[in-house]
C-alpha positions in Angstrom: -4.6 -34.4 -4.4 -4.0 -37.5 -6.7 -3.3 -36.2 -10.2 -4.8 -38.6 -13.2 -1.5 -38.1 -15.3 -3.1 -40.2 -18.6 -6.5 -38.0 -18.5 -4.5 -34.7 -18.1 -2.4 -35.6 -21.3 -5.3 -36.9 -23.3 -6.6 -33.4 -22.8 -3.3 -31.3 -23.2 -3.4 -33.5 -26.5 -6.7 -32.3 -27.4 -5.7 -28.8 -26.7 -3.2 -29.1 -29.6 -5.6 -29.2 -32.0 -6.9 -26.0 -31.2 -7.1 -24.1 -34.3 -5.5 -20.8 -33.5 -2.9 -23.4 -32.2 -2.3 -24.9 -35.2 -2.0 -21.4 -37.1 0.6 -20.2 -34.6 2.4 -24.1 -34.8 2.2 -23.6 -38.8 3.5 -19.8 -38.3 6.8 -20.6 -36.4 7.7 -23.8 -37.7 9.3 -26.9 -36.0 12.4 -25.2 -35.4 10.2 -23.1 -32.7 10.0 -25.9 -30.0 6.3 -24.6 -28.9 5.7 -25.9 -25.3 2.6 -25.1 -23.0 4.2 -24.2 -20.0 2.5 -22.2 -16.5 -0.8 -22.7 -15.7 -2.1 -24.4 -18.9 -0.4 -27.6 -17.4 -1.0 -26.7 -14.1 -5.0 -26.5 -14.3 -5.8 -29.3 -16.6 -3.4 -31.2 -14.1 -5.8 -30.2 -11.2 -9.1 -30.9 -13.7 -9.1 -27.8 -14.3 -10.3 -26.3 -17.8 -7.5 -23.6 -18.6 -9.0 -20.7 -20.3 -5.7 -18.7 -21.7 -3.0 -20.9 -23.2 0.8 -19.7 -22.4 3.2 -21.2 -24.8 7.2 -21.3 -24.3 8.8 -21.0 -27.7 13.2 -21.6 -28.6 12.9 -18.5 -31.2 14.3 -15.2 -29.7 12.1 -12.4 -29.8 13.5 -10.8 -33.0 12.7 -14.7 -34.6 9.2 -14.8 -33.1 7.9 -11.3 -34.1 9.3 -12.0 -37.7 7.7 -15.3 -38.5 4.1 -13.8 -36.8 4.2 -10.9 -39.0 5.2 -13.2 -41.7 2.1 -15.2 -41.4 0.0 -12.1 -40.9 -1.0 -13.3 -37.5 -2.2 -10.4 -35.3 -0.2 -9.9 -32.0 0.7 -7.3 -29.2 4.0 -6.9 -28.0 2.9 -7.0 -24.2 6.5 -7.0 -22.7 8.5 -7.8 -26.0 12.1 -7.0 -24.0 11.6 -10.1 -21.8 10.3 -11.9 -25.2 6.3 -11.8 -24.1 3.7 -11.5 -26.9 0.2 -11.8 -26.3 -2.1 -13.2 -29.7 -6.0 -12.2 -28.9 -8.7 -14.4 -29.2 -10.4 -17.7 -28.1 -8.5 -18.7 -26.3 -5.9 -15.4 -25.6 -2.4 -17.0 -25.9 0.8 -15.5 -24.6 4.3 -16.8 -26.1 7.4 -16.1 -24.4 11.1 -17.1 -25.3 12.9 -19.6 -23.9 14.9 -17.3 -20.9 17.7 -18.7 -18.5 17.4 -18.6 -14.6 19.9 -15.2 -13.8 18.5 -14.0 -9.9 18.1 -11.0 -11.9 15.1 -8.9 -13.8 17.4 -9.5 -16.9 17.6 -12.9 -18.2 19.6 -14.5 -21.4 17.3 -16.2 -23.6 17.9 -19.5 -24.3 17.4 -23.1 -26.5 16.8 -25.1 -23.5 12.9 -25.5 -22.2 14.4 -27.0 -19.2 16.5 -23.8 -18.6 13.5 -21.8 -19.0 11.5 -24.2 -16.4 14.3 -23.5 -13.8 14.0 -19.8 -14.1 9.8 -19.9 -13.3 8.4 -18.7 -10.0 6.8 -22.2 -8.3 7.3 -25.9 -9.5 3.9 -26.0 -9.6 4.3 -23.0 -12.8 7.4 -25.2 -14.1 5.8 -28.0 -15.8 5.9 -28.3 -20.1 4.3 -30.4 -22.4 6.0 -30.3 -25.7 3.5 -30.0 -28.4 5.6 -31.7 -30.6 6.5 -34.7 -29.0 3.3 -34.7 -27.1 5.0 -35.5 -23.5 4.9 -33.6 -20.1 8.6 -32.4 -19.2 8.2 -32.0 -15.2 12.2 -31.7 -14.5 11.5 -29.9 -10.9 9.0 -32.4 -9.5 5.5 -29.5 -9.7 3.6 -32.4 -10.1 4.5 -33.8 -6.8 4.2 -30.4 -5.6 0.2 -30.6 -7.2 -0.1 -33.9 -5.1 1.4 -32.8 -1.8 -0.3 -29.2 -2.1 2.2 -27.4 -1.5 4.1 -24.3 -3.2 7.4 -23.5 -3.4 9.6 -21.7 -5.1 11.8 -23.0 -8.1 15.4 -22.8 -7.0 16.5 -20.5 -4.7 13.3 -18.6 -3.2 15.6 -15.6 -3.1 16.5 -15.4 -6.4 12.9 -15.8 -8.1 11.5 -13.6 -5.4 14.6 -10.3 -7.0 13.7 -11.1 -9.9 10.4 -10.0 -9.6 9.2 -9.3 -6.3 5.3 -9.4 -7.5 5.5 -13.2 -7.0 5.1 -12.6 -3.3 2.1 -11.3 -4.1 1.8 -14.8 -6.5 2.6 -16.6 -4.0 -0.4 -15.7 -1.6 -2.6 -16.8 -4.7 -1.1 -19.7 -5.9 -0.5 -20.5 -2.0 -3.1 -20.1 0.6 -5.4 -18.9 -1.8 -6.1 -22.7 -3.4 -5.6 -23.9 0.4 -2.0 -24.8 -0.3 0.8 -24.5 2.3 3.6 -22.7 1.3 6.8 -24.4 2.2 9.0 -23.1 4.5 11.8 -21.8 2.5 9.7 -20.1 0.3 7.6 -18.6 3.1 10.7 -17.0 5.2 12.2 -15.5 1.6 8.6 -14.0 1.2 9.1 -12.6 4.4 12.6 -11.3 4.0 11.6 -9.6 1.0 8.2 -8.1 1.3 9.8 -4.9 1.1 10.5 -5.0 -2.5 7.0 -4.6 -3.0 7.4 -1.6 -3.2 9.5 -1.9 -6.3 6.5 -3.0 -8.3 4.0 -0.8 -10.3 0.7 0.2 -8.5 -1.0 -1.7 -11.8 0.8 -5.0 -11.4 -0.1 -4.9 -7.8 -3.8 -4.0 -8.3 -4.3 -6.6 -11.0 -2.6 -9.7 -8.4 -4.5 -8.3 -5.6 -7.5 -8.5 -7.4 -6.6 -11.8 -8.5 -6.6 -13.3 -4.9 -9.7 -11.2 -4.1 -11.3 -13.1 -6.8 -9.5 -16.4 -5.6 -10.7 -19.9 -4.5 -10.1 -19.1 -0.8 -8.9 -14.9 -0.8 -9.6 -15.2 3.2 -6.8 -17.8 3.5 -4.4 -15.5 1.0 -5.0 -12.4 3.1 -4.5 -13.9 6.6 -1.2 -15.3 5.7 -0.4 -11.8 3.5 -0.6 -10.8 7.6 1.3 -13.0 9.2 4.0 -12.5 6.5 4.0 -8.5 6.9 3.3 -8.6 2.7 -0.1 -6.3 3.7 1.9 -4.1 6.0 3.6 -2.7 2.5 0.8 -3.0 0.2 -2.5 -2.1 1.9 -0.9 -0.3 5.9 -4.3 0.8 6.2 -5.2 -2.4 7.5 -2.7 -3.6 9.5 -4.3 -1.4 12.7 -6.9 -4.3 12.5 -4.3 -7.1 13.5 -4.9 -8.0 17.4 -7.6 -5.1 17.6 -10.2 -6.0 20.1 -14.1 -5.3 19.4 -16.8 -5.4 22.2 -19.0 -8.0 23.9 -20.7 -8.4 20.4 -17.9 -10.2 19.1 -15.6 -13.0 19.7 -13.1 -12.3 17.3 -10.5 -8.9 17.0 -11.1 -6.8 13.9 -9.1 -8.8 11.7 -10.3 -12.7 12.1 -13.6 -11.0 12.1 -12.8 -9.0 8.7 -11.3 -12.5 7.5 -14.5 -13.9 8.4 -16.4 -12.2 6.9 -14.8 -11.8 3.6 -14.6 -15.6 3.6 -18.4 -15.9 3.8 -18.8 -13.5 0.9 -20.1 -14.7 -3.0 -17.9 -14.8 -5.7 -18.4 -10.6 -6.4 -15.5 -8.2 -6.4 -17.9 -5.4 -5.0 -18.9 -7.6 -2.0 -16.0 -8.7 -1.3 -13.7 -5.8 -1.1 -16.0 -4.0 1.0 -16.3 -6.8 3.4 -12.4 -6.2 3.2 -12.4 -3.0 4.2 -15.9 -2.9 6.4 -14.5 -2.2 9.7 -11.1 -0.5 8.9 -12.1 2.3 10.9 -12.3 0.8 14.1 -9.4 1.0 15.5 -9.2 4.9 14.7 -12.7 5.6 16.6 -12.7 3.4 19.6 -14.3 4.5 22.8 -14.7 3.5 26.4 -17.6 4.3 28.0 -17.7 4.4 32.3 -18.5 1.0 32.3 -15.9 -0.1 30.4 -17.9 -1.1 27.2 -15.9 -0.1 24.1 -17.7 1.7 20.9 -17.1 2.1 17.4 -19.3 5.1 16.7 -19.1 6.4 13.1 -16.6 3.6 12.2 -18.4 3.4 8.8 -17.5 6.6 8.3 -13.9 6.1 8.7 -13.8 3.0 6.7 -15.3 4.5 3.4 -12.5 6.9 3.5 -10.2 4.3 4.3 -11.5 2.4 1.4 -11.6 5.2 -0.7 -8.3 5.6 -0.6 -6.8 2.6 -1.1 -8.8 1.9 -3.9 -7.8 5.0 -5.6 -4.1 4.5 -5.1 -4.8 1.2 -6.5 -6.4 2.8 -9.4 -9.3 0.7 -9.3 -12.5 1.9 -11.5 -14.8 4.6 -10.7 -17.6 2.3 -10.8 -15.6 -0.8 -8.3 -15.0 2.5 -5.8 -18.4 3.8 -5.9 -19.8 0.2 -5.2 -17.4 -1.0 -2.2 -17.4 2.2 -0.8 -21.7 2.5 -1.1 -22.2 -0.5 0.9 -19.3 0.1 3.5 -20.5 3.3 4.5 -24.1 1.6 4.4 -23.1 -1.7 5.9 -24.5 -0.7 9.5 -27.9 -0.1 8.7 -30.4 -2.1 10.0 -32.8 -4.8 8.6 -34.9 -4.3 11.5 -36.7 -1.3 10.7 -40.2 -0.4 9.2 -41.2 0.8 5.5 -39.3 3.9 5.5 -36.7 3.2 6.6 -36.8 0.0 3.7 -37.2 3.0 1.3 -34.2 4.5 2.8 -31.6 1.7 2.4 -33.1 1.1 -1.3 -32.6 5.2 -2.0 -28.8 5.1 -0.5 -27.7 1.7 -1.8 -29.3 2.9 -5.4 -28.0 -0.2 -8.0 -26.2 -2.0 -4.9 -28.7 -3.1 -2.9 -28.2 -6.5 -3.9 -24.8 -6.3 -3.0 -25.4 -5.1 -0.1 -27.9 -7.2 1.1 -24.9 -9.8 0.7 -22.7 -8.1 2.5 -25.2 -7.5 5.4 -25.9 -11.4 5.1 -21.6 -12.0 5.5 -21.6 -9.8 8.1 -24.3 -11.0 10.4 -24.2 -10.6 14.0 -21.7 -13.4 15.6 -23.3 -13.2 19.0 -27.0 -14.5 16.7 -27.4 -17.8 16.4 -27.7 -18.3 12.7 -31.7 -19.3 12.4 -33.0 -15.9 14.2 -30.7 -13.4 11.9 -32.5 -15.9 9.0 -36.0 -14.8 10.5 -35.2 -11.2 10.7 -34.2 -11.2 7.2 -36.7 -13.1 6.0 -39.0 -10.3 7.5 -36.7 -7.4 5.9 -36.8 -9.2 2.1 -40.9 -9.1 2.8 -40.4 -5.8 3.9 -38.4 -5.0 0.7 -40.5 -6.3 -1.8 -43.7 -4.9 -0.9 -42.2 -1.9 -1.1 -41.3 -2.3 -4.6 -44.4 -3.5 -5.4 -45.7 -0.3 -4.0 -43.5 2.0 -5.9 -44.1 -0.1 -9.9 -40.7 0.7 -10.8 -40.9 4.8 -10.1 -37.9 5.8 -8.2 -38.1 5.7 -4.8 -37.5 9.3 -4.2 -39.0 10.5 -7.9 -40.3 13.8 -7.2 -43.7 14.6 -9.6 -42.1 17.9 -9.8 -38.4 19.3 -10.3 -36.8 22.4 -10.4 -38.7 24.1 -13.2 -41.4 24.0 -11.0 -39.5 25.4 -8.0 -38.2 29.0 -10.4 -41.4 29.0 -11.6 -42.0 29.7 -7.2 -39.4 32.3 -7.1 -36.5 30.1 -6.0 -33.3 30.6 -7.6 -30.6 28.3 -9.0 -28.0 26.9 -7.0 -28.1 25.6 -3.4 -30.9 27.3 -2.7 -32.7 25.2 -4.8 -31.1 22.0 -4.6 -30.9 22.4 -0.9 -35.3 22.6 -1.1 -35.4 19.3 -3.8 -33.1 17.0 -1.5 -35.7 18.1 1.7 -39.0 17.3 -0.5 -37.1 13.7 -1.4 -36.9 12.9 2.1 -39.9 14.0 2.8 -41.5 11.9 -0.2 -39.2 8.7 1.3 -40.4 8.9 4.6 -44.0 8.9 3.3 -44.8 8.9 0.0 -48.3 10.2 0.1 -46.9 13.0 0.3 -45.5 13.1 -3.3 -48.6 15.3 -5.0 -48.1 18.1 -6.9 -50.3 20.1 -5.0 -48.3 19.1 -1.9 -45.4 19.5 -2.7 -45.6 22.9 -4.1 -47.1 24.0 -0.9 -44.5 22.8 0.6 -41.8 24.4 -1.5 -43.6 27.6 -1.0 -43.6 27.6 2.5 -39.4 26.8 2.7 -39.1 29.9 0.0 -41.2 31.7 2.3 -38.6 31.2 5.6 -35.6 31.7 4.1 -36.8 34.9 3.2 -37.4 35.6 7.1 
């Protein structure tokens, strides 16, 4: 990557004039030394348009907090011990104190913005431009770094790594996950120390993991998380899927499959994660037949619970679990059927459907060359949207009656009841003719009348 060094300053100069900027420059004075430091250098280096701004400031925290409250300018103290504030708006912009490199989780602060560059995670993160004298300070050579593509760590990898072991995680998504190669000191001091994972808070971990999910290349990120054990201590559920071999449908073990597939996903969290997770369950439910053939039955199964799981301990929302684990428990249904069983997949996907229809599309056969699973979807997406047609927005297993109508038969609340309204939805999916009031109360009638027998 060739970086246009006068284009990126004309633009780090622009961002100067910013006008919460200029409040915050106005706030803390000259005496401040206000640098943008991390990845406000590093994006607009790349071309990139940086949305947050992180500024590196001389005044302790005791200073900083004083003069913000001073100007009545509206702040949270996001991690004020390690001299981090955060100041909402557009764009968000997080300050931090000058801090000196210490191999420890405990740093001195300091005057020096080249001290505080030493003491960053990658070169590539270690780059300032003062906003003062309008120059990029790029002591450790991250620019080179940008050129080369490559990461590494800022000193020793051993040090930055104990002082906070979530930049392993960093690592994978400032690494593999923009396609750079991570060089080889940093990569065997990753390895070394992957166990101090473990170390970190289950929400610093969930909001990096979801950070590489939602990354440039997050296939790339998680096959070298792998190969560098890091997924053996955050996500073990997986690692059964390393070296797992499928069946004569596939080419690939579990994992480069699961890699694969995640790497054909959209830009979507939902999709994404489940394609993650899809086939978990494999290795816990193979079997061999007498001819030798080896089956996954119920893997789906499995992997929702796997998923499940993990996603829980992760603490991920209610609605991200309910999503990823809807379309990996529905991700080996069939495009190849007929109308009801359309209705089907549209009732058990409910507001996912879309998601999983790109999840089924990631996920396509290997063994199908490309231009016949094209033609069977092509038929299911006809299938699909005459079926929607057909139903004008009613829901697809909308009874005309509910349970009102089923006391009003003699039925009584609780399972009994809902026991008879989830058999007349089924009923109305698999043909929905039948979905008449007349109809259906002669059929309630008749499953009041046997369970009476």
């Amino acid at each position: 990557m060739l970086i246009d060094k006068e284009k990126a300053l004309a633009r780090l100069i622009d961002l100067c004039e910013d006008p919460l900027l200029i409040k915050i420059r106005r706030a803390l004075g000259p005496e401040a030394k206000l640098h943008l430091v991390g990845g406000s250098t590093r994006d607009i280096l790349c071309g990139n348009e940086s949305v947050d701004l992180d500024l590196a400031t001389s005044l302790k925290p005791s200073d900083l907090i004083q003069k913000l409250c001073a100007a009545e300018l509206r702040f949270v103290e996001t991690a004020i011990e390690r001299g981090i504030v955060l100041i909402p708006g557009h764009p968000k912009i997080e300050i931090t104190s000058f801090r000196e490199p210490s191999g420890t989780n405990n740093p001195a602060f300091s005057d020096s913005v080249t001290s505080d560059l030493k003491g960053r995670d990658f070169t590539i993160n270690a780059i300032a431009f003062s906003i003062d004298d309008k120059i990029l300070l790029d002591p450790l050579h991250g620019i080179m770094d940008l050129e080369l593509n490559v990461l590494r760590c800022v000193g020793s990898p051993f040090d930055r790594f104990n002082e906070d072991p979530l930049r392993i995680l960093r690592m994978l998504r400032f690494g593999p996950a923009q396609d750079r190669s991570i060089h080889t000191d940093t990569r065997e001091a990753a390895l070394a120390l992957r166990e101090e994972l473990r170390k970190v808070s289950i929400e610093r971990i969930h909001d990096e993991f979801e950070k590489i999910i939602m990354s440039k290349n997050p296939a790339n990120a998680l096959r070298c998380g792998f190969d560098l054990r890091i997924i053996d201590v955050i996500l073990p559920e997986l690692t059964p899927m390393r070296d797992f071999e499928q069946n004569r449908f596939h080419f690939e073990d579990v994992l480069a499959h699961t890699l694969t597939v995640v790497s054909r996903c959209p830009k979507d969290k939902i999709v994404r994660l489940a394609a993650l997770f899809h086939d978990a369950g494999k290795p816990l439910t193979l079997s061999v037949d007498e001819d030798g053939d080896r089956h996954f039955y119920q893997h789906e199964k499995l992997s929702e619970k796997i998923a499940r799981s993990v996603l829980e301990r992760l603490r991920f929302s209610k609605e991200d679990i309910d999503g990823v684990t809807t379309l990996v428990a529905q991700h080996m249904r069939s495009i190849d059927c007929g109308p009801s069983g359309a209705r089907r997949i549209m009732r058990d996907t409910r507001e996912h459907y879309d998601a999983w229809r790109q999840l089924k599309i990631a996920d396509c056969p290997p063994v199908e060359k490309e231009a016949v699973f094209r033609e069977r979807l092509r038929r299911f997406d006809e299938l699909i949207a005459t079926e929607k047609e057909r139903l004008q927005g009613n829901g697809i297993d909308q009874l005309v009656i509910n349970g009102d109508d089923l006391l009003a038969l003699g039925f009584k609340e609780g399972e009994e009841l809902g026991q008879c309204l989830m058999t007349l939805r089924d009923m109305i999916v698999e043909d929905p003719i039948l979905n008449s009031r007349e109809r259906l109360l002669l059929e309630a009638s008749k499953i009041l009348s046997d369970s009476k027998k």
